[in-house]
C-alpha positions in Angstrom: -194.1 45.5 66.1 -193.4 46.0 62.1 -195.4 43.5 60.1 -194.4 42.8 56.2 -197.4 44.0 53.8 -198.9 41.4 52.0 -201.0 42.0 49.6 -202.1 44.0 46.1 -200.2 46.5 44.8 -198.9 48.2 41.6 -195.5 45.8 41.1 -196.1 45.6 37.4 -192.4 45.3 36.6 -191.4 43.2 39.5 -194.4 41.0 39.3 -193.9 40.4 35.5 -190.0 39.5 35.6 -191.0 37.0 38.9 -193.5 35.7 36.6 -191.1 35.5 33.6 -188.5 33.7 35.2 -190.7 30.9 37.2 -189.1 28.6 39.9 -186.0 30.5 39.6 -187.3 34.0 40.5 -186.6 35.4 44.0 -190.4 37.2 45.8 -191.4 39.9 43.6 -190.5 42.5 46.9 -186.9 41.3 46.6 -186.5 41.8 42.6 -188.5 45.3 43.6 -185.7 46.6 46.1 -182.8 45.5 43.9 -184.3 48.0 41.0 -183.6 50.8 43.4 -186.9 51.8 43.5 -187.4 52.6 47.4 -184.0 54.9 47.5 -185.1 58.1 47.4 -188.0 60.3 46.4 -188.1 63.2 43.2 -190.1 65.6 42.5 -189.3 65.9 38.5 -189.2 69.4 37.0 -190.1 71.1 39.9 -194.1 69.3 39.8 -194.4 65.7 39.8 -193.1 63.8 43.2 -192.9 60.2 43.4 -191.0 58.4 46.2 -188.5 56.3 44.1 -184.8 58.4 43.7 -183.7 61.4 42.1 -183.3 60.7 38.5 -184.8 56.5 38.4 -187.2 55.4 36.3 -188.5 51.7 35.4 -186.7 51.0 33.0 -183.2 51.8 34.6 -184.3 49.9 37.6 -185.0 46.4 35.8 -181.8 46.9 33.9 -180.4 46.7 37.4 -182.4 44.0 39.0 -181.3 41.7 35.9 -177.6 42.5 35.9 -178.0 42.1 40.0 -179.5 38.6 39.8 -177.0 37.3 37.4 -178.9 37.3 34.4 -178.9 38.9 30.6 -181.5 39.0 28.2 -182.1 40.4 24.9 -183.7 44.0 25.1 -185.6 45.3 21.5 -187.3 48.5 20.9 -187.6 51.0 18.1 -189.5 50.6 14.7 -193.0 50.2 13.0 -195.7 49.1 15.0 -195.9 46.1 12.3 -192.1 45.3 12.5 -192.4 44.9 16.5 -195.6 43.1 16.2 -193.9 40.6 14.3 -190.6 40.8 16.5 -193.1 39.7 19.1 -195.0 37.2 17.6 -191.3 35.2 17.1 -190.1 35.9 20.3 -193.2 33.9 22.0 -192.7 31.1 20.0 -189.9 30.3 22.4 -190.7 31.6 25.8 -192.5 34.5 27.3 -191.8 37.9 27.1 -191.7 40.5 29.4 -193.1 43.8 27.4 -193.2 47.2 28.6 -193.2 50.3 29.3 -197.0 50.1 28.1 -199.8 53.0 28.5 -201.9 52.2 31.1 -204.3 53.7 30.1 -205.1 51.9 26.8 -205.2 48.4 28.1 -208.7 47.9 27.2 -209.4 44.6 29.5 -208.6 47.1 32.7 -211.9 49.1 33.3 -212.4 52.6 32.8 -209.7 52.6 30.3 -209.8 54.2 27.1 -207.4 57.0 27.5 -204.1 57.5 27.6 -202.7 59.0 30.9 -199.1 58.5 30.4 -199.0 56.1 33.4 -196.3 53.0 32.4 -197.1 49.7 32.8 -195.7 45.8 32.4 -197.0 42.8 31.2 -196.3 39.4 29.9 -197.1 38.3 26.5 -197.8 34.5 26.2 -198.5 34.1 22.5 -199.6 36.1 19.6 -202.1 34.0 17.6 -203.8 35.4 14.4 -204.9 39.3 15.6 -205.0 38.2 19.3 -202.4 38.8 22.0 -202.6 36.4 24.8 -201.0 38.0 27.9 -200.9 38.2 31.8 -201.1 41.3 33.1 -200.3 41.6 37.1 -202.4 44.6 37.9 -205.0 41.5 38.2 -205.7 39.9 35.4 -204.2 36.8 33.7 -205.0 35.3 30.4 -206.2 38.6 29.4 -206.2 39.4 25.7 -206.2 42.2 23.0 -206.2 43.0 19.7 -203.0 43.5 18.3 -204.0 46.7 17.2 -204.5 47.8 20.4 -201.7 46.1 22.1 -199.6 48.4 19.6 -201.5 51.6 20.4 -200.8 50.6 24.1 -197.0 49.4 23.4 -196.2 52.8 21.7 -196.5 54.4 24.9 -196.3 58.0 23.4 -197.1 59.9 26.5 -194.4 57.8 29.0 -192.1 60.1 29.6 -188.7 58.4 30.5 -189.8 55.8 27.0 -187.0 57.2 24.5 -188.2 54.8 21.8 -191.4 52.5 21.6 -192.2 49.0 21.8 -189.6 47.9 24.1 -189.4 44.2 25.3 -187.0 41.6 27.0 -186.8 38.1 26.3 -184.4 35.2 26.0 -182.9 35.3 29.4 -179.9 33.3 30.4 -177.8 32.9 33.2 -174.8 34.5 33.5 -173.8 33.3 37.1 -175.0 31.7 40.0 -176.6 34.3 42.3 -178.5 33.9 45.1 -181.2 36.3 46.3 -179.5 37.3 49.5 -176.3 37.8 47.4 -177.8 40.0 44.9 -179.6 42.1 47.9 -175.7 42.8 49.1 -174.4 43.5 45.7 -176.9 46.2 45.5 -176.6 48.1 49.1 -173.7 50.5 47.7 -175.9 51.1 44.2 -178.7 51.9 47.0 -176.3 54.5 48.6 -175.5 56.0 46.1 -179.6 56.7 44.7 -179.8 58.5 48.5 -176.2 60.4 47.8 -177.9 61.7 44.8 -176.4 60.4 41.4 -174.9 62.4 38.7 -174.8 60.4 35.8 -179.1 60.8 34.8 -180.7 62.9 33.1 -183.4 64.8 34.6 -185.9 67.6 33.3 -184.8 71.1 35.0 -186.2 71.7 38.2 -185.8 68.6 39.2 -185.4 67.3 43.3 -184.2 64.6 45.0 -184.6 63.0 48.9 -184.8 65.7 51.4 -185.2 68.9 49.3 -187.8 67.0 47.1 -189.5 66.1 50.5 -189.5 70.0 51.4 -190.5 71.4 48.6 -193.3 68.9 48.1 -194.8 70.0 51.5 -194.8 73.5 50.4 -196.9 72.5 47.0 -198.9 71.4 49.6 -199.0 74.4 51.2 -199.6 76.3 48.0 -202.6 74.4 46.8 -201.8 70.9 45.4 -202.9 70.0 42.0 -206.0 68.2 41.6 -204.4 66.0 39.0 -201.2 65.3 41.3 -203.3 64.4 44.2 -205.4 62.0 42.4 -201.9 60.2 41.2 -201.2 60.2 44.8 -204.4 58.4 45.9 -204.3 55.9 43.5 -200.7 55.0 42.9 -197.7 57.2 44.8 -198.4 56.6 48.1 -199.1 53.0 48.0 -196.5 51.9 46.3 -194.2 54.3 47.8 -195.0 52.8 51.2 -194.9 49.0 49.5 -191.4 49.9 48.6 -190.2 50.8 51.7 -191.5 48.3 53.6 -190.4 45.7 51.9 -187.0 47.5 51.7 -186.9 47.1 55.6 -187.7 43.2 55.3 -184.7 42.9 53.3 -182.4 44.9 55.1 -182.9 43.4 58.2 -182.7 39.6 56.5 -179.5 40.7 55.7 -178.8 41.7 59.5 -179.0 45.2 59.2 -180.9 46.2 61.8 -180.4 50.1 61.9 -181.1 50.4 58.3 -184.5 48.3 58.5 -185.6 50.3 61.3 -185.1 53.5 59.0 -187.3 52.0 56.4 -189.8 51.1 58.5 -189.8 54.5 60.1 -190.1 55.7 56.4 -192.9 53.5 55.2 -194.8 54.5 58.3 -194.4 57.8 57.4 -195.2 57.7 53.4 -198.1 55.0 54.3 -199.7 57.3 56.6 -199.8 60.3 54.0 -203.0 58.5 52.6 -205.5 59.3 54.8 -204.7 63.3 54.8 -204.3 62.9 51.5 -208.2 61.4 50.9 -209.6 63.3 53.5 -208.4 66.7 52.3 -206.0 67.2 55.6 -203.3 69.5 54.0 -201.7 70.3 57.1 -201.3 67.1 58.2 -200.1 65.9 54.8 -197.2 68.8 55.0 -196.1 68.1 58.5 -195.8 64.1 57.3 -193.5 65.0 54.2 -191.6 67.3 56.3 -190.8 64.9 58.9 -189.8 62.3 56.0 -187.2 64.6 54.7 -184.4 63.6 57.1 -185.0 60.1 57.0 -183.3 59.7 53.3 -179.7 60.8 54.9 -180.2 58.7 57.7 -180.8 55.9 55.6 -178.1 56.2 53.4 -175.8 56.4 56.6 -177.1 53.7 57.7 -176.4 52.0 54.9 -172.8 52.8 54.8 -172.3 52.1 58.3 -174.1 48.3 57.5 -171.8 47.0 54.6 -169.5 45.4 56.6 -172.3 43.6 58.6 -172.6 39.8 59.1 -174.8 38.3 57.1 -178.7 37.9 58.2 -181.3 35.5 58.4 -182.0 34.8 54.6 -184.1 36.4 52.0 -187.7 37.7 53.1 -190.7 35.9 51.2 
């Protein structure tokens, strides 16, 4: 029997747009899927694996969701910290805004912050009154607030590395059309294809692997001697919301009737979820065998997927 996980998790960026956009936003696991996110796994530069796909970052992926749910929305970034402060403090005069990528790290409300780790985060900024920001920040803690000093030290986000320029934020979202969520899940299958396929068009540091050979190669870091600071990433952040991802990815799929394709992400959530215990208990054999057996799960998937656009449609969107 496969049971959708409910529950915490590390959806900054889903959880913040759901928030932004209120009544009218689709459950945070659907806006999570149609970034792309559970499409694939990377290991960028030949180091750092992550299960989303070859090439994806955050910020490509809620470009996507947006443009996927019928929606635009102006997007700022660049300047002094003072010029973005002040972009800021404007743009919540009429509305929230979602801001981010943030450092992690720096959010001084979060305990044992204080550092910056080059982790990205999301949040949404309800007002900036006198030298206080007023935000919500999904990891757990709404109506937190901040300096805006150190909202800017966080916002610069120096050490993200897919951040090209700082300070970035999205407000003022209309609608461009009427899109439902089940609609949008459809409209995004073939852009999910095409993450497994492995894409073309992004840039990625040299070394760089996607899906199965990312899978592989991963296992035989294992192998090798992971590093410490890799495995702690994994502990704390990869593997849960690597397994998040695909399970909710199989909710969705088989809401939209496609039975084969769900049963591929659950196999695949499974198999990503169950890498946590090895991975606390020091069972490096065990974590190898379970990335190796994930490898050929990423074609299958995309096959499936291709073999699914022409189904019916399914039982409605998964909340």
């Amino acid at each position: 029997m496969s049971v959708t996980y409910v529950g915490s998790g590390p959806y900054c960026y889903a959880n913040s747009l759901a928030m932004l956009l209120g009544a009218e936003s689709p459950p945070p696991a659907v806006i999570e899927i149609l970034t792309g996110s559970p499409y694939g796994m990377q290991l960028i530069g030949g180091r750092l694996p992550l299960f989303d796909p070859f090439g994806w970052d955050p910020e490509i992926g809620l470009d996507a969701a947006i443009g996927l749910l019928g929606l635009e929305c102006e997007r700022v970034d660049g300047g002094t910290a003072a010029a973005a402060l002040d972009r800021l403090r404007r743009a919540c005069q009429d509305g929230p805004v979602l801001a981010g990528p943030l450092e992690l790290g720096l959010l001084s409300f979060q305990p044992g912050s204080g550092k910056a780790i080059g982790a990205d985060h999301y949040v949404v900024v309800l007002e900036v009154e006198g030298d206080t920001v007023l935000l919500h920040d999904p990891e757990g803690y709404p109506y937190a607030t901040l300096h805006v000093d150190a909202f800017a030290a966080a916002w610069r986000g120096e050490l993200i590395p897919h951040l090209k320029r700082p300070f970035r934020m999205r407000y003022g979202f209309t609608r461009r059309e009427p899109v439902t969520p089940e609609e949008a899940l459809r409209r995004s299958l073939p852009a999910g294809a095409a993450w497994l396929a492995g894409r073309t068009d992004v840039e990625v540091p040299p070394g760089t692997l996607g899906q199965a050979e990312a899978a592989e190669r991963t296992a035989r870091l294992v192998g090798e001697g992971l590093d410490p600071e890799i495995r702690l990433l994994w502990q704390a952040f990869a593997v849960r919301v690597g397994a998040r991802r695909l399970n909710d990815l199989a909710a969705c799929l088989s809401s939209l009737g496609l039975g084969a394709g769900a049963a591929v992400a659950t196999e695949q959530a499974r198999l990503v979820g169950g890498l946590q215990g090895p991975l606390m208990s020091g069972d490096d054999v065990a974590l190898a065998a379970g990335l190796r057996r994930l490898a050929p799960t990423y074609e299958r998937l995309r096959a499936a997927l291709i073999a699914g656009e022409g189904a019916s449609p399914g039982g409605g969107t998964p909340s």
